[in-house]
C-alpha positions in Angstrom: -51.6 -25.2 17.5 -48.8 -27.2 17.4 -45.7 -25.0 19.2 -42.9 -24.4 16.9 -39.7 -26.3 18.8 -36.8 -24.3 20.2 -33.9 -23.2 17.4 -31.2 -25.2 19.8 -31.9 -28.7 21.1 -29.3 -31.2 22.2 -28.9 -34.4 20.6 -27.9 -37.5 22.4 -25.8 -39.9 20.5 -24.6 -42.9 21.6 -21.5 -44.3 21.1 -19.9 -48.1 21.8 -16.5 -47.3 23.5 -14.4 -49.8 24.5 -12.4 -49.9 27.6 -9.3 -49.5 25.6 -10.6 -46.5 23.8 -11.5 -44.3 27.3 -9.6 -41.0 27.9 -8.4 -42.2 31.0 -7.4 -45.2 32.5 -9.4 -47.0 35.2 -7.3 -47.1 38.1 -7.2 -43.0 38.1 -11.1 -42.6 37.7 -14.2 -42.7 40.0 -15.0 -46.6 38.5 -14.9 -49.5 40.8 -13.2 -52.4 39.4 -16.6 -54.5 39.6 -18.2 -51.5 37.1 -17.5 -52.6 33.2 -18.7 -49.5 31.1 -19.2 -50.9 28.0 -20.3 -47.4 26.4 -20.7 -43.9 26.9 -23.5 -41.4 26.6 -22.0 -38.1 24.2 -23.9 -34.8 24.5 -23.4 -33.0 21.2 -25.3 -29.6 20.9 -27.3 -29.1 17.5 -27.5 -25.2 16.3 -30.3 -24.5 13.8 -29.3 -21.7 11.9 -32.1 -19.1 12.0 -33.3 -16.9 8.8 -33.6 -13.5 9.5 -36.9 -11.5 8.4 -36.7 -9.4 5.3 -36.6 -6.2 7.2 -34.0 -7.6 9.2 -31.9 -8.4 6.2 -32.2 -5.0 5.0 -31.2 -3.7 8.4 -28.0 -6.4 8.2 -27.1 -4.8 5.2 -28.0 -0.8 6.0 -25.3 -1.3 8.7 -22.5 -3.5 6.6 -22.5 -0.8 4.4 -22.1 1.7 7.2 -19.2 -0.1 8.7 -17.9 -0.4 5.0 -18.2 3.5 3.9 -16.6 4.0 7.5 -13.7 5.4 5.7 -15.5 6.9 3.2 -17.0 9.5 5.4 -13.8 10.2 7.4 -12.0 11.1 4.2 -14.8 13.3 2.9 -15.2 14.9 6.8 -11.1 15.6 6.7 -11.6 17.5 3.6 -13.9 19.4 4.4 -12.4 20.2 7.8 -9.3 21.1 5.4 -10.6 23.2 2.8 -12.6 25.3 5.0 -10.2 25.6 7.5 -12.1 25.0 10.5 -9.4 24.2 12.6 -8.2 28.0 12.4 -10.0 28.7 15.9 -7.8 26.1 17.7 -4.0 25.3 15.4 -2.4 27.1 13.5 -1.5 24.7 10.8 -4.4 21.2 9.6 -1.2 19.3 10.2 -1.2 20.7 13.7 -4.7 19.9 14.3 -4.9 16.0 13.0 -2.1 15.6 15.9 -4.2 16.6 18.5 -7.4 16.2 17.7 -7.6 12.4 15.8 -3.7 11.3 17.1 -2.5 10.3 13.4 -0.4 12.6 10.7 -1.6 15.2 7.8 -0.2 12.2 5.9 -2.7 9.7 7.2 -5.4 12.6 6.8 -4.1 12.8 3.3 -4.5 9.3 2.4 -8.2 9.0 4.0 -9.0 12.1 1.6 -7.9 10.9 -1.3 -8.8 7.1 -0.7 -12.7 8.6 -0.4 -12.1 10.4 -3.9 -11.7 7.0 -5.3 -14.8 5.8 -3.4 -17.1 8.2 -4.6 -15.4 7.9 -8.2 -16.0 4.0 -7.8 -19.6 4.5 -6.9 -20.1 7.0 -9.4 -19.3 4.6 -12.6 -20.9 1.7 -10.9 -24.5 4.2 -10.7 -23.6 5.1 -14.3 -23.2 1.6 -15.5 -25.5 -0.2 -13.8 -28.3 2.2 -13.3 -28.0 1.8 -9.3 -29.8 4.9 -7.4 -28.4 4.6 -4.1 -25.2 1.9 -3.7 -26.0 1.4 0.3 -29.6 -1.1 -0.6 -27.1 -2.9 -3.3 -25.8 -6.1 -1.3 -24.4 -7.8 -5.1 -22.1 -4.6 -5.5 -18.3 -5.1 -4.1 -16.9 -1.8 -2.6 -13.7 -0.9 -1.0 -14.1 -1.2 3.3 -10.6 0.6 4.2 -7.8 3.0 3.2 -5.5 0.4 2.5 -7.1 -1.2 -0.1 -7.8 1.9 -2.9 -4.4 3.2 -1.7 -2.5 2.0 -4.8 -5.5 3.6 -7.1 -5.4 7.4 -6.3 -2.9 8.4 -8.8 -5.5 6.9 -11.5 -7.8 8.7 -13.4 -11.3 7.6 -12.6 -12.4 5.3 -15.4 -8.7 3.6 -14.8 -9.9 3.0 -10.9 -13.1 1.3 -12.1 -11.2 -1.1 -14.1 -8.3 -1.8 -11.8 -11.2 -2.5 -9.1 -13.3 -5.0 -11.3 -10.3 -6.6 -12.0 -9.2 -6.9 -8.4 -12.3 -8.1 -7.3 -11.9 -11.1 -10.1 -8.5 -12.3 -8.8 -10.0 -12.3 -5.3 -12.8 -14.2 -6.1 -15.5 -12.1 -5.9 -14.5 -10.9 -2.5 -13.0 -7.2 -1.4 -9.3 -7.2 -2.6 -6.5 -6.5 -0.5 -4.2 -4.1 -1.5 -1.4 -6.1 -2.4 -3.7 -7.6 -5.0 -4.7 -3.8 -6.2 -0.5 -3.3 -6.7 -0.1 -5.9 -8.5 -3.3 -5.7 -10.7 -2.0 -2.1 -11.8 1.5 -3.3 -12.3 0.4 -5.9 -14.8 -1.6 -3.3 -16.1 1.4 -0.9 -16.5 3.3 -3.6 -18.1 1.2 -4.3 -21.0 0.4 -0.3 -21.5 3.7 0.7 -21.6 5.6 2.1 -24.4 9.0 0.8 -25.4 11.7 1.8 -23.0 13.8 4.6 -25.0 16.4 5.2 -22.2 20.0 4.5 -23.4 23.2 4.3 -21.6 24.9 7.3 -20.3 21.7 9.6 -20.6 20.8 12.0 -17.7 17.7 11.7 -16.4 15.5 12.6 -12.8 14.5 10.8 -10.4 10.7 10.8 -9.8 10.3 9.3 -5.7 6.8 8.5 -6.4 5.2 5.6 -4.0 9.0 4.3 -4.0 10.5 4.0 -0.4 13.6 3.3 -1.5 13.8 6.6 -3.2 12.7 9.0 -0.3 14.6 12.0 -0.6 16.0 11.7 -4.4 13.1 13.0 -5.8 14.2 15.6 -8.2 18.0 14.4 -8.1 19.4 13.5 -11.2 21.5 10.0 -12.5 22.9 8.6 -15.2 21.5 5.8 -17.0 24.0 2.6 -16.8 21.5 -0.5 -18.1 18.6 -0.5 -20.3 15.7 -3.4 -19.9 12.2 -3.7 -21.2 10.6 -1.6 -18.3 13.3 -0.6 -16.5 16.5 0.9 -16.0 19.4 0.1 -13.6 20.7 4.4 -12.9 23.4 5.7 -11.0 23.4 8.1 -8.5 25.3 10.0 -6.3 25.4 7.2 -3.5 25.2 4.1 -5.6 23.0 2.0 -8.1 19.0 1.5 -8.3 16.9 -0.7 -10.8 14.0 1.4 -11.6 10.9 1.7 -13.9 10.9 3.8 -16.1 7.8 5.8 -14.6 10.2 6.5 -11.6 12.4 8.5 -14.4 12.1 11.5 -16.4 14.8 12.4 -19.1 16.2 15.6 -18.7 17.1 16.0 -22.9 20.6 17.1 -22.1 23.4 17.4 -25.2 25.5 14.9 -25.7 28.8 16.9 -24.2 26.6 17.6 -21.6 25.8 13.8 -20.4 29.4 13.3 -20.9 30.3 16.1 -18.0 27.9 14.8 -15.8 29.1 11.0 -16.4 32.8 12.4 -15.5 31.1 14.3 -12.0 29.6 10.7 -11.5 32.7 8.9 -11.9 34.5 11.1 -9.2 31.9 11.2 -7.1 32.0 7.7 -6.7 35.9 7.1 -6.3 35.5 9.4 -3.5 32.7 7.5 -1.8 34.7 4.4 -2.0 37.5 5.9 0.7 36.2 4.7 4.3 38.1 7.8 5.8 35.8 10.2 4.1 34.6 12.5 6.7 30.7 13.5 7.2 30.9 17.2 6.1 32.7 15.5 2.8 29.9 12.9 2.2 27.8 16.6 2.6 29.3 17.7 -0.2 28.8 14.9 -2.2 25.0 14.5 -1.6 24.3 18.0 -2.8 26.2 17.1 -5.7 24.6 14.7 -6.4 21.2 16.5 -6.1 21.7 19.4 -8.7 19.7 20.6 -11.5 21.8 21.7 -13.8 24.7 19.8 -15.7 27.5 21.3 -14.7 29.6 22.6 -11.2 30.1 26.4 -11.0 33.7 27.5 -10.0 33.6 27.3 -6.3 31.4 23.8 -6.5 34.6 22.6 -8.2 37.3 24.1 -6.5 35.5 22.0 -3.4 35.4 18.8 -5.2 39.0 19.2 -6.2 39.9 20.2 -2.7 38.1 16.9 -1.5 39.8 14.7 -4.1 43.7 16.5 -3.1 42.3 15.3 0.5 41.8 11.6 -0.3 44.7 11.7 -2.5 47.3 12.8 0.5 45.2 9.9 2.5 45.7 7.6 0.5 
């Protein structure tokens, strides 16, 4: 039986160099100056790839998808741990409890929950469309591997996460999306699905924070519409302008007279932010002004802002 050679074997090539061509010079190296090398001897090391056995690529790909649904099964163990309040015996509060026990924020438990919803709603459809019993023995099938990427998704009803993924996966090539590429998929989405924007100028609206860092904290606070675009809207608020889309607004159907007292609380909220000698407990004031939910200041809320204005006036 002839034996089957090795997978790595070394193959000696050789090579004319000429003197002028050496990595070193002569007069620094263990050559006499009788010795002319006229060549060199390069040892290059061959690797022969090796197959691996059928049952070998189905254990390769038993444990990918293990590694890949590591998320998964985190989100879905959080929830449970959640709902059913194990965490009773030990912390008051699942907040509490994701602190000490796994060192990250309810947030972060949060977003592994709901980024395992999308998960099993993507693997749901794909069973449904394709007629796939068990996803885990399906190497052709491209599924989220983290958080990160399904992030963008979870505010999307199921069969809207299926087609945002498919997509995704198309821009990237075939290959697991990132979530940037998931953002801007449903943006472009978004864009075309959108109805026409039927702000105008000068109408009172809220602010809806949503996934918008720039609007932590105004969630619920109201502004006035100062520019209309195609998608978007350019507001103000109580401490300055934003340029936002319109799925960051909701109107608030106020009269007429009513968007006009409101623009006029705008308008003197802002003089007053102008003056640099405003004091802290002023700027206070302002905020929750600028926060209310109603369209108009009650007796005392104006005697203050009057109060602040006579202040500003004397400074000035």
């Amino acid at each position: 039986m002839t034996k089957k050679p090795s997978s790595r074997r070394k193959k000696s090539i050789s090579s004319a160099i000429s003197d002028s061509e050496l990595p070193f010079k002569r007069a620094n190296s263990g050559i006499s100056s009788q010795e002319n090398v006229d060549s060199a001897v390069i040892s290059v090391e061959v690797v022969e790839i090796e197959e691996l056995s059928k049952q070998e690529e189905s254990d390769r790909n038993l444990l990918e998808k293990k590694v890949e649904r590591a998320f998964f099964e985190a989100g879905k163990a959080l929830m449970q741990l959640r709902d059913r309040r194990l965490y009773r015996s030990t912390h008051k509060t699942f907040e509490d409890y994701c602190r000490d026990r796994f060192g990250h924020s309810r947030q972060k438990s949060n977003y592994l929950i709901a980024a395992a919803d999308v998960y099993e709603n993507l693997t749901t459809i794909c069973c449904q469309n394709f007629g796939i019993d068990d996803l885990t023995t399906n190497s052709s099938q491209i599924l989220p591997t983290s958080e990160g990427q399904v992030r963008p998704m979870t505010k999307l009803e199921p069969q809207e996460q299926w087609e945002v993924w498919q997509t995704a996966v198309e821009v990237a090539g075939g290959k697991v999306p990132s979530g940037r590429v998931l953002k801007d998929v449903i943006e472009r989405i978004m864009e075309r699905t959108k109805a026409p924007n039927a702000y105008r100028v000068g109408e009172v609206c809220q602010i809806l924070a949503k996934d918008n860092p720039e609007l932590r904290g105004k969630g619920g606070c109201w502004c006035i519409v100062s520019h209309v675009g195609e998608f978007s809207c350019t507001v103000t608020m109580w401490d300055g302008e934003y340029p936002l889309r319109i799925d960051h607004l909701k109107p608030l159907n106020y009269l007429e007279s009513e968007c006009q007292q409101m623009q006029q609380i705008s308008d003197r909220i802002s003089r007053l932010r102008e003056n640099e000698n405003l004091e802290e407990a002023a700027r206070a004031m302002l905020k929750y002004l600028g926060e209310l939910k109603r369209p108009y200041l009650t007796a005392f809320e104006e005697e203050l802002l009057s109060f602040i204005e006579g202040k500003c006036s004397l400074q000035g």
